[in-house]
N, C-alpha and C positions, 0 to 999 in steps of 0.2 A: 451538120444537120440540125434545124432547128429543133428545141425543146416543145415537149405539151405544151407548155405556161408560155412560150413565145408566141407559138401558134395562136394561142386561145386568147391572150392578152394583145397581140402588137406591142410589147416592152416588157424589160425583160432588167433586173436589179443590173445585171453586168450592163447592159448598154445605159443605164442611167447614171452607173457608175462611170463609166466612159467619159459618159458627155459633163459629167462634173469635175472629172479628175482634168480634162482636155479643158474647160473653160476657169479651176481653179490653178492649173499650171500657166494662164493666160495672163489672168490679173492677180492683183496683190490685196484684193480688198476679200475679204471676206464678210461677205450679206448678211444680218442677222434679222434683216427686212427683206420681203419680196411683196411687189409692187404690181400687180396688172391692169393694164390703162386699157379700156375700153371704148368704143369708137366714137372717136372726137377729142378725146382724153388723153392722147399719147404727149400733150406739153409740161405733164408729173416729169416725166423723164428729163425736163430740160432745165428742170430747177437741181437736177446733182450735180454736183461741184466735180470737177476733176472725173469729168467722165471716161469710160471706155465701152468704146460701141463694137457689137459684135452681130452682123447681120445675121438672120436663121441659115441662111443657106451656105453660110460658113462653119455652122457650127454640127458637131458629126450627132447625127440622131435628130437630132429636131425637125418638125414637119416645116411650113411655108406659111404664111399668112397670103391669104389672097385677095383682102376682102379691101377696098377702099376709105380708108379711113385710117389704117390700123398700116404702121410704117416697117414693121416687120423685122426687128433689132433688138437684143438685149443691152442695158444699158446697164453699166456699174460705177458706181457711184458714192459720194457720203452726201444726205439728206440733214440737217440741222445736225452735222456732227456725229448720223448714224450710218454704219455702213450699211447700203441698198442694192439692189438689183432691180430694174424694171425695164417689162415686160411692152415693147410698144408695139403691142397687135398682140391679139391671142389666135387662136384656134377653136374652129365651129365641127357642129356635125355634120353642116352644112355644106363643108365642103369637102367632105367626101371622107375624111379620116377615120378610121376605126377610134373608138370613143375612149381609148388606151393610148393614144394615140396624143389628142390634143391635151391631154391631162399629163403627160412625161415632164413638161415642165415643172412642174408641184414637187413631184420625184429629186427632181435634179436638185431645187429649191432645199428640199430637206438634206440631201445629201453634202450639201455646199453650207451648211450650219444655219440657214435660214427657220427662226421661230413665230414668228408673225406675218402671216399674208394681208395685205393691204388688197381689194379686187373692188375695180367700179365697173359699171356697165352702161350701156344706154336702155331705155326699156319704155316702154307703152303702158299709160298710167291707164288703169281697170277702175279706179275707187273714184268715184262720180267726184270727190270732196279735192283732189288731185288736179296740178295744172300744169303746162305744160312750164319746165326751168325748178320744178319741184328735185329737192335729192331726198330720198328713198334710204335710210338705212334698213339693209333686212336685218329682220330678226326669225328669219324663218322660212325655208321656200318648199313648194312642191314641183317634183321633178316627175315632170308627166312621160319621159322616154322611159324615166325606171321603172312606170306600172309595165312597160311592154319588155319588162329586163334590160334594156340598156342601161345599163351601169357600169361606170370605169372601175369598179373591182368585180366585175363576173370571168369567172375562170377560177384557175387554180389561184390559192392566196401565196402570196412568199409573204414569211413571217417575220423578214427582215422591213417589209416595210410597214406591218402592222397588221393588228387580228382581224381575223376572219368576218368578224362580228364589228361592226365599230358603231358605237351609237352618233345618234346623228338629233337627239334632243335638245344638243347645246353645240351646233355645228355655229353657231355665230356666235361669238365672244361678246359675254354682256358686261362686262368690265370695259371692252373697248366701246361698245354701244354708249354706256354712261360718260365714257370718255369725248366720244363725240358729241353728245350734249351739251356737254361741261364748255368744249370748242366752241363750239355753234353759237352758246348763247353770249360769250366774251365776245366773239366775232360781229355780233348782231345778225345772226344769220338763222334764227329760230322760225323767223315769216317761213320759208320755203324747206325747211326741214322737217321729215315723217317719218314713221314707223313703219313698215309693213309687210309684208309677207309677199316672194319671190317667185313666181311659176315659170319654169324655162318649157321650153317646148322646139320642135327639130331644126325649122325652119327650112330653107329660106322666105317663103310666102310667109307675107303678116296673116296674122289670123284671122278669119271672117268674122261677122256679127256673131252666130251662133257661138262658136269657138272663145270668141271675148264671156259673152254673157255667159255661158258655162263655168268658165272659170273665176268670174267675178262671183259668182255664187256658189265656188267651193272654197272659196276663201283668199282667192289673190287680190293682193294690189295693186300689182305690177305684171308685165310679159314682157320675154325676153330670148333670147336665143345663149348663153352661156352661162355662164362664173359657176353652175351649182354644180356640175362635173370637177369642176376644179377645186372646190370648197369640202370635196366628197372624198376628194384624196389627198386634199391640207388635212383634213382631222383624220384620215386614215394614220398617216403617217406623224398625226401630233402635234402638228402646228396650231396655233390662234388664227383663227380668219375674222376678219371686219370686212363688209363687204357694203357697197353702196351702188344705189340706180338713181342718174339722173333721168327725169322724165319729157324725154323730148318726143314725146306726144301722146296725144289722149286715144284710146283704143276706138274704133266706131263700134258705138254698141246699138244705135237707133238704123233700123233701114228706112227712114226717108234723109238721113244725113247726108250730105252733098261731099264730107271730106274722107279722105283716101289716105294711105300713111304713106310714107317714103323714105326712103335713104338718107336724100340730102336735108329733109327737114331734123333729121337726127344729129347730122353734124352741123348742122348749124347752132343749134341750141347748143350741143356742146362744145363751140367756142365760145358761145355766148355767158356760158356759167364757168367756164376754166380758171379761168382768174379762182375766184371764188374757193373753186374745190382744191385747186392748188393750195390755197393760204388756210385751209382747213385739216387736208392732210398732212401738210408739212408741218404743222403747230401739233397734230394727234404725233407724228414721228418724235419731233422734240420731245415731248410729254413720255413716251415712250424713254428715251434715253436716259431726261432728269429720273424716272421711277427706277431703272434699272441701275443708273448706280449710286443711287440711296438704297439699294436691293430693298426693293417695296413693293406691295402690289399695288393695283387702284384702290 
């Protein structure tokens, strides 16, 4: 018979324990990076060396990705000589999951020795000054499913994976934030690099006129449909999140505007900047290794 906390949660510490002890008896590599590749973004995963691919639907407990774009595999791997894991496809609310549900991953993450979460997204630039091939580091987001209680910790807390209470005023790492800077501007990549603040919301319908401009004047810069579920239960459970949105397209916020958002226009752009954020993230992973063993901070 199922527990409260199973009932109430959809996951449950033993089945997360499960599905890490089943995918650390698997491989040899132990993750101390966990990676999520966001739609159009799954070619992170093709830069680890000596990979081991593990589709979701072989793996006990994990939901499905169903969304096109997103190849639906965990990859394990070393990155610039650090051991990774990455995630190629996530999980929506959209598609139907209990919101406990698409976040078991994070779980698993911490459980398998993972201390840094890497997450990009694709997202619909809100800030008039924003274009489209722009990258987006959050430093910040508003999760408009939580004013209505959706939140991936509502239910009973297990305290094995973290308090009741977790603050969420430095849910983005600004040690990696500077890091990515520090990146960007070696790289020459500072033209198309921003700051700004995150709004996810349920999906799957893009947001209308109204719905953009609301949110552009509660403070977003961006819209999105994931990573802030996921970023909610890395710093639950203690991990650093760094989190980035490329902007493959501009939100319609004018009604005499003739354009419309779409899918494909989302993967497009994100083949078209991959390169790019590939040679960004994998340069912030090295950077990561060099400081960890000189044991230093940024």
């Amino acid at each position: 018979m199922l527990s409260v906390s199973e009932i109430v949660s959809g996951e449950s510490y033993e089945e997360c324990r499960t599905t890490a002890d089943w995918l650390m008896s698997s491989t040899e590599v132990r993750p101390t990076v966990g990676i999520v590749c966001g739609s159009g973004m799954g070619g992170l995963a093709k830069m680890l060396k000596d990979p081991q691919v593990f589709k979701y639907s072989d793996i006990p407990n994990f939901p499905r990705s169903t969304v096109h774009g997103h190849a639906g595999q965990l990859v394990f791997g070393t990155l610039k000589g650090k051991p990774c894991v990455c995630m190629q496809g996530r999980f929506h609310l959209y598609e139907g999951y209990p919101i406990q549900k698409i976040t078991l991953p994070m779980r698993v993450f911490k459980l398998m020795g993972v201390e840094t979460v890497i997450l990009t997204n694709a997202a619909g630039g809100l800030n008039q000054d924003y274009k489209v091939g722009d990258v987006m580091i959050l430093k910040d987001h508003i999760n408009m499913p939580g004013f209505a209680g959706i939140n991936p910790l509502a239910g009973p807390n297990d305290d094995r994976f973290g308090v009741r209470f977790p603050c969420m005023s430095d849910a983005y790492d600004r040690e990696l934030q500077r890091l990515a800077h520090d990146v960007a501007s070696e790289l020459g990549y500072n033209k198309f690099l921003r700051d700004g603040v995150y709004c996810v919301v349920g999906g799957p319908s893009f947001e209308t006129i109204a719905e953009c401009q609301m949110l552009h004047r509660l403070g977003a810069d961006a819209v999105g449909m994931s990573t802030v579920h996921e970023v909610i239960v890395s710093r639950h459970a203690g991990m650093r999140c760094f989190a980035l949105s490329l902007i493959t397209n501009l939100a319609v916020m004018d009604y005499d505007s003739e354009e419309k958002a779409n899918h494909e226009e989302v993967l497009e752009t994100g083949r078209q900047r991959a390169e790019q954020l590939e040679k960004l993230l994998s340069t912030m992973v090295a950077r990561l290794e060099h400081n960890n063993n000189n044991n230093n901070s940024f």
